[in-house]
N, C-alpha and C positions, 0 to 999 in steps of 0.2 A: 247389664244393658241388653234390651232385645236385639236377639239374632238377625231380624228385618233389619234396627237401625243399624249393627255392626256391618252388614254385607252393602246396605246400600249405600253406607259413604265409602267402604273401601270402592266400590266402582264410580261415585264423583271422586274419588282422587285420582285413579285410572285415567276420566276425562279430562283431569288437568291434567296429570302427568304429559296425557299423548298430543292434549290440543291446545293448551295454552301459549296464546302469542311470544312469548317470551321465555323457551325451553331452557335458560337454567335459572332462570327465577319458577319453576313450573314442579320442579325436581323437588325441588325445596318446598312448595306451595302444600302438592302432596304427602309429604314425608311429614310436616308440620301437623296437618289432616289425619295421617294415621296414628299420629304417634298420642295426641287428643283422644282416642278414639280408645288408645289403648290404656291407657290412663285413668279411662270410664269418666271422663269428665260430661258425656252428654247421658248418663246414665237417666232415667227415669223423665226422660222431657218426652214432651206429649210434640205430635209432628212439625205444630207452628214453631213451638217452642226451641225446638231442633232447627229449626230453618230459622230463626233470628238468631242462635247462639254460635252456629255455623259459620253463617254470613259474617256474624261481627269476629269471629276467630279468623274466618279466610284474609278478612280485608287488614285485620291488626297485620300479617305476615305479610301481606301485599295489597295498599289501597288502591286496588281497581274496583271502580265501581259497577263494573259489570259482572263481576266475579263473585256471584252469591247462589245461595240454597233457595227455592224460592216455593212458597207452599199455596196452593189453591184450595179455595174451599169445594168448588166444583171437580167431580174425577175427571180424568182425562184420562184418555186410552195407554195404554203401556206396551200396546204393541207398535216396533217400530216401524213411522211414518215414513211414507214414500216421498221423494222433494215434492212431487209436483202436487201430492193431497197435501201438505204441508204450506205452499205459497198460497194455493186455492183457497184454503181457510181465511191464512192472511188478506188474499185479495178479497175474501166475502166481508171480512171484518173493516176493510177501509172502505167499501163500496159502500157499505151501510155507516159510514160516519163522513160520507162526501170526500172519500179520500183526505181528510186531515181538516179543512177547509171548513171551518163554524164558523164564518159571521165574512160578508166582505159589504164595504161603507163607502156613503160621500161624507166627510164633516164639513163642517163648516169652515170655508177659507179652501172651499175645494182642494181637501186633502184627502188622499185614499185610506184606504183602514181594510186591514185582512186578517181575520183571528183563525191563526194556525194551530190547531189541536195534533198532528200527526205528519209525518213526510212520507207519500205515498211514493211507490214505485215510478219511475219517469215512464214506463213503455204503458205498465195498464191506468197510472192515475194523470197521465201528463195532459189529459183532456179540462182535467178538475182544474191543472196549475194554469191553466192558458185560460180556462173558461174568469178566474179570479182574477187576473193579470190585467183580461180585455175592460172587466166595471171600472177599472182603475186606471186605465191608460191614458184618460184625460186630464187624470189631475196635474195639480202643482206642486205635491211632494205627497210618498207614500210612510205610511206606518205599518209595521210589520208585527205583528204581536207574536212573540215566541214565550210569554211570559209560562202557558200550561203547555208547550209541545212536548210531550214526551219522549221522541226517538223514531227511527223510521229508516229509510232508504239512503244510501250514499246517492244514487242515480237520480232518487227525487229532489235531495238536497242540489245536485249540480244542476239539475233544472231549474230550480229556483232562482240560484244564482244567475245562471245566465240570461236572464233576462234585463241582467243589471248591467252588462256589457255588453260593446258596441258590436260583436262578432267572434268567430271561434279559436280569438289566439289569447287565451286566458287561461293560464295553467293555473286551475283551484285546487287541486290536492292531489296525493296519492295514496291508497290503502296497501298494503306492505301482507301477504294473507300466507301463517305457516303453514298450512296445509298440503300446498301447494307452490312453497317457496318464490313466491312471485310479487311483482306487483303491478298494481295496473292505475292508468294515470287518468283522471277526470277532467277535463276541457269544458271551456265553454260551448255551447252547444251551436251550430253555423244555422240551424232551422227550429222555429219557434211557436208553440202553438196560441202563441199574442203577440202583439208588439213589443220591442226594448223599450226597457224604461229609463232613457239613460237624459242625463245632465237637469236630472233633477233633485235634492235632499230625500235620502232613507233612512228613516230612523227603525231600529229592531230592540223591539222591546222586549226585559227576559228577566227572568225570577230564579230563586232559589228551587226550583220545580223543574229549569227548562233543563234539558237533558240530549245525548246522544245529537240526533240528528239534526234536533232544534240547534244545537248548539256547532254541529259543522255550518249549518247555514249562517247566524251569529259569528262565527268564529272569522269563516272564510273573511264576509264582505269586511268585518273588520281588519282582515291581516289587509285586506284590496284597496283600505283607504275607499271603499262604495258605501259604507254605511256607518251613520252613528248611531253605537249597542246604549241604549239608556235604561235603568232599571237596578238590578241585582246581581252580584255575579251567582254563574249558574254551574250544577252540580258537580260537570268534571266526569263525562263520563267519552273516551275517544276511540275507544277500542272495537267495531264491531261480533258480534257472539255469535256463539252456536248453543241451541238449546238441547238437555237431553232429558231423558223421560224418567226419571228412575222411580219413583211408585205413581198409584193414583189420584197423589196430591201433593207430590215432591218432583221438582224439577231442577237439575244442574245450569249454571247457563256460566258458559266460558269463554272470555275473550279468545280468539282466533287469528285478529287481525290488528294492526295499529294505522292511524290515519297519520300523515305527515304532510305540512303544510308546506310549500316552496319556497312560502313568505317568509315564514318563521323557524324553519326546519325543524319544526316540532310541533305538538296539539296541545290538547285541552287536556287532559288526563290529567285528574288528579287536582286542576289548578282550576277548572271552569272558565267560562270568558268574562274579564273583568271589562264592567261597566264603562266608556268613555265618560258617559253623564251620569254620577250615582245616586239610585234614588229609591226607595221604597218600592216594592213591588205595584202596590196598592198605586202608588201617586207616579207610576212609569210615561201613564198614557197623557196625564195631565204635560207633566216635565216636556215630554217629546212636543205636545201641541202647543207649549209657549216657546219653544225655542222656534217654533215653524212661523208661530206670531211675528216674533222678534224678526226673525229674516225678513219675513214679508214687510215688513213693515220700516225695515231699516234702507235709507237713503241710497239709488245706487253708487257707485264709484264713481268720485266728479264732479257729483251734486254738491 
């Protein structure tokens, strides 16, 4: 085995070892990693090659799904980045994709329609959340599409949410971070840059694709009884990461942190958020727009 691949997984095991949310499952995580390594079981793989065989070795020991090898075709710098050039990128990268926010709609039957691609930061993208929130504040029920959200911010996600509640006494989650042995508690938010959208039907749509942050935002208004999730259940990933650089096309990325829900006293990790309405990814938007029919259209109480 090249002397490159042998030294660079002994330092991803190092980053588990020292960062992985879960310190004695991390001990093990690593020891399983090196002892593969010794074994020469990754002997002669070409880099992608290494980073799928990896992945699929770390997660057989422990299926987190944030806990993978991850290879790029583009180099990336190897020298270590500063926090603040590091968010900077991120924020360049969400300014140029409208902060998460691809597509917001009237349908027909004045319902709202928001296709979320990403969950940006609540402090630099919470202009984007408010600016989506305001085309939609008139309807009579909203649609959420988390079906391709990838992942993103806990603080964007708790923005989102709060928009769905009446005011700031809504305890949505906590993230739990070993780092720094702490945890810190997410609230509804007391000031809004749109209006609530409250005592109207939300439905969140979401796919075997939806992921991470899509899926705190999915998960929450579900555990809240605020939204019905229709579609797919989704991948199962709860743990926020840390990424680290180890060549200039290999990256470590290690859960750090675990989300915990108040509702349920526990996440998504591992289990995804299962569907209230189940339905093909493809036919999600359909499914959500007839049940919004069906209400509309159904008799009030009394009639």
């Amino acid at each position: 085995m090249p002397t490159s691949h042998a030294h660079l997984l002994d330092r991803a095991a190092d980053h588990i070892e020292t960062g992985y949310v879960f310190p004695e499952r991390a001990t093990e995580i690593a020891s399983a990693l090196r002892s593969r390594v010794a074994d020469g079981v990754y002997d002669g793989l070409s880099g992608r090659e290494l980073c799928e065989k990896v992945t699929a070795d770390l997660q057989e020991v422990c299926p987190d799904r944030h806990l993978r090898l991850r290879w790029s075709d583009e180099p990336q710098s190897t020298e270590p980045a500063e926090a603040d050039e590091g968010r900077a990128a991120m924020l360049e990268t969400l300014r140029r994709e409208n902060h998460g926010v691809r597509r917001v709609e009237r349908l027909d039957g004045n319902t709202g329609y928001i296709d979320l691609r990403r969950v940006t930061e609540a402090g630099a993208g919470g202009f984007a959340i408010g600016a989506a929130m305001q085309l939609v504040a008139g309807t009579d029920a909203l649609v959420l599409d988390l079906r391709a959200c990838s992942g993103g911010a806990p603080s964007g996600a708790a923005l989102w949410c709060s928009h769905f509640f009446p005011d700031d006494a809504t305890h949505l989650n906590d993230i739990y971070d070993r780092g720094t042995d702490s945890t810190r508690q997410f609230w509804t938010s007391a000031h809004l840059p749109a209006p609530r959208y409250l005592d109207r039907p939300v439905y969140v749509l979401t796919s075997a694709d939806t992921f991470s942050g899509g899926e705190d935002i999915a998960y929450t208004l579900q555990a809240h009884e605020r939204a019905v999730v229709v579609g797919e259940r989704t991948r199962g990933g709860a743990h926020p990461t840390a990424w680290h650089t180890l060549s200039a096309h290999i990256t470590v990325t290690v859960p750090t942190a675990r989300t915990v829900s108040p509702v349920t006293g526990t996440n998504w990790e591992g289990t995804g958020v299962t569907p209230d309405t189940p339905a093909p990814a493809a036919e999600a938007l359909d499914t959500a727009l007839a049940t919004i029919r069906e209400r509309a259209d159904a008799p009030a109480p009394g009639q």
